[in-house]
C-alpha positions in Angstrom: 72.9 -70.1 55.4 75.0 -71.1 58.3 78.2 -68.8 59.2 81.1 -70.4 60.9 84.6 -70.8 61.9 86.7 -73.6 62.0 90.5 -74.8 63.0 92.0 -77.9 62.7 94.3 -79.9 60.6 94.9 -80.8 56.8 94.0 -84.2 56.4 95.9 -84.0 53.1 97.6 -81.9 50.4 95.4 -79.2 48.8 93.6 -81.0 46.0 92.8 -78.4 43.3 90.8 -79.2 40.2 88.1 -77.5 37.6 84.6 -77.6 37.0 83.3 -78.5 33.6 83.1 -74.4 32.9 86.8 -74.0 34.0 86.3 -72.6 37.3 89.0 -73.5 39.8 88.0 -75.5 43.5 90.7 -76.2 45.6 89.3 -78.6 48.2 90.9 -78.9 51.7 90.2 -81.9 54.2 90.4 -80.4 58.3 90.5 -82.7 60.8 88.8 -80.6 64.1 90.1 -82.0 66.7 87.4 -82.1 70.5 87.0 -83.8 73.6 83.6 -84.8 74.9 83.5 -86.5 78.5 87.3 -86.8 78.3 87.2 -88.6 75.0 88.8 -87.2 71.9 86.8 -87.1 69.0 87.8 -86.0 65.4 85.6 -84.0 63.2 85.8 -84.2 59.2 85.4 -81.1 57.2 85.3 -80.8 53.1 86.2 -77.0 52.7 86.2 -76.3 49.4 87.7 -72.6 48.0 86.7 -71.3 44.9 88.8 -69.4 42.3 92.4 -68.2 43.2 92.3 -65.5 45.5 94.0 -67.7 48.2 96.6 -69.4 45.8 99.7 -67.9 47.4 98.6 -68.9 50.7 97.8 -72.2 49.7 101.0 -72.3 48.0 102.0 -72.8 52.0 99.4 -75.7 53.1 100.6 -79.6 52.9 99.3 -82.3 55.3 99.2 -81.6 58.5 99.0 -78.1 58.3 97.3 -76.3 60.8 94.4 -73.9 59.1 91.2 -71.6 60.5 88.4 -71.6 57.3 85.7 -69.3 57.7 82.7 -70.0 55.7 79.4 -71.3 55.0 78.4 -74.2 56.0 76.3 -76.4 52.9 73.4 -78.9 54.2 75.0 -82.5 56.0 74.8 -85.4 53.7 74.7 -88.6 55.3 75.5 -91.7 54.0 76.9 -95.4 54.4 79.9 -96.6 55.0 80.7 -100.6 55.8 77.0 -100.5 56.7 77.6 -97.2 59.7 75.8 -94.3 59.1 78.4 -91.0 58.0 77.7 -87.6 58.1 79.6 -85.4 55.4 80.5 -81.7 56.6 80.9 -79.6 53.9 82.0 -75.6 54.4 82.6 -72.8 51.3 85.4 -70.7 52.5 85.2 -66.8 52.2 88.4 -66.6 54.4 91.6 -68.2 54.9 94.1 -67.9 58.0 97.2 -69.5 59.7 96.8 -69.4 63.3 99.2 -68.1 65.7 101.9 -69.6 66.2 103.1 -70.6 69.8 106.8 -69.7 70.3 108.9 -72.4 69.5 112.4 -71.7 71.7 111.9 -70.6 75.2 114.7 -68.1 74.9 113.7 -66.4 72.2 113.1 -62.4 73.3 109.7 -61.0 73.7 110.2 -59.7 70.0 110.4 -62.4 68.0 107.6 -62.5 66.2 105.7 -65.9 64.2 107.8 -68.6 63.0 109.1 -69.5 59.7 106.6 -72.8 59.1 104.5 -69.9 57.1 106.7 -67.1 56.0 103.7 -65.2 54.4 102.4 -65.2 58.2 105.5 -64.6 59.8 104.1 -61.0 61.1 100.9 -62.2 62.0 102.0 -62.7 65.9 99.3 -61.3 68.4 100.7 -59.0 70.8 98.7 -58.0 74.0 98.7 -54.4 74.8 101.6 -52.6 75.3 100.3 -50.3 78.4 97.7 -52.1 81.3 94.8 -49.6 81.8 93.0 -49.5 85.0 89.6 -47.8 84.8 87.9 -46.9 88.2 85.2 -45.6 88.6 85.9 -41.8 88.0 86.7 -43.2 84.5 83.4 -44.3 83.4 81.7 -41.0 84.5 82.8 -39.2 81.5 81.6 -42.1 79.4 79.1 -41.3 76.9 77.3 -44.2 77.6 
């Protein structure tokens, strides 16, 4: 089993339907965006989320939105499309997460935290620390290790 993490963009609304035994998949598309020798390339994912433990969050996600999905990752499948070769990425999610959001007004004060595109993530701003630390060398003698 392959472990990984992934950000990009819904490719569409949150598609949620149920197996024949009446479990619940929601199935996301992310777009992951890259460049590779200064040409952008876009990566397809199938992230599929079993059961409801992310149904408020999801609640939040349309197109477009911005998602990180961490999960395992299932065997490629390949196959043909108007004769090309495809390659199918396919990813079970275990966790859900908005990203951080960048500040969206210049003159907002150091405070403000998130924005209100995901109110359930609204405290979810990362702060750097609130005190700089300058270890010398005197420091790391009393270091157990």
């Amino acid at each position: 089993m392959i472990v990984l993490q992934i950000m990009g963009n819904l490719g569409a609304d949150p598609e949620v339907r149920f197996t024949a035994t009446g479990q619940k998949v929601t199935s996301l598309r992310v777009a992951c965006n890259s460049k590779k020798s200064g040409k952008e390339e876009t990566i397809w994912w199938r992230v599929s989320v079993w059961g409801d433990r992310f149904d408020k969050m999801i609640t939040y996600l349309k197109k477009g939105s911005m998602i990180i999905a961490v999960g395992s990752m299932s065997k490629p499948e390949i196959y043909t499309k108007d004769g090309t070769p495809q390659i199918s990425l396919n990813m079970t999610a275990e966790m859900l997460l908005f990203p951080p959001l960048p500040k969206q007004n210049s003159e907002k004060s150091p405070n403000d935290e998130g924005s209100s595109a995901y109110p359930a993530a609204a405290n979810m701003a990362i702060k750097g620390p609130s005190k700089q630390y300058d270890f010398d060398e005197e420091q790391n003698d009393n270091l157990p290790f």
